[in-house]
Steps between C-alpha positions, in 0.01 A plus 500: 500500500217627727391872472281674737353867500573736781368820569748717655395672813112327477456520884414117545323314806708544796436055444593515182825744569636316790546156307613710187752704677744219596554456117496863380578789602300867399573688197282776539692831333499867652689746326305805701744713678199660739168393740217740559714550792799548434480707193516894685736430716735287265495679194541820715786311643649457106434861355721668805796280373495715183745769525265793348222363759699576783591828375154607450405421842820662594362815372159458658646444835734803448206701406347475858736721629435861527855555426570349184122510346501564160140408373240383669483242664214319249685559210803354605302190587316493167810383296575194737144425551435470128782305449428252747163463382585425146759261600238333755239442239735392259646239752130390584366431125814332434460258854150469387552371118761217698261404712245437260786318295562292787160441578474361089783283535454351847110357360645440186461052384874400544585154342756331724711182454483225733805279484 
């Protein structure tokens, strides 16, 4: 019965790592959907596959036209662009409370069982 501590995700020598990595392999968690740069685009990407989305910017792009205008142009855009917002910064605290999850668990002492 031998027992050794590991550190998950401790970023060891690259000495240390190459003799280490024939035997194990990494176990560092991620449960973030999003990067710093792939947040916009990707969450912008998710909100327009949400039916009332699309017809909110339906009605924005409708409003452009002389034709059809209704309101004005900035107040059709105010509904949408509120939405969006709320749903963005909702998206980001929640990304951000995973990642510091993530970041507790991966430098968290592990007890492991050798056989």
């Amino acid at each position: 019965n031998k027992w050794r501590i590991v550190f998950p995700d401790n970023g060891r020598q690259w000495k240390d790592w190459k003799q280490a990595s024939v035997f194990y392999s990494g176990n560092r968690i991620q449960t973030t959907k999003y990067t710093w740069l792939t947040f916009f685009p990707q969450n912008l990407f998710e909100q327009f596959h949400r039916l009332g989305n699309l017809y909110f910017l339906f009605l924005v792009v409708l409003n452009w036209f002389p034709q059809v205008e209704v309101f004005h142009k900035e107040i059709t855009m105010l509904p949408l662009i509120v939405v969006l917002l709320a749903c963005m910064i909702k998206d980001a605290i929640e990304d951000h409370r995973k990642y510091q999850f993530d970041k507790t668990i991966n430098f968290s002492k592990t007890r492991v069982y050798d056989k």
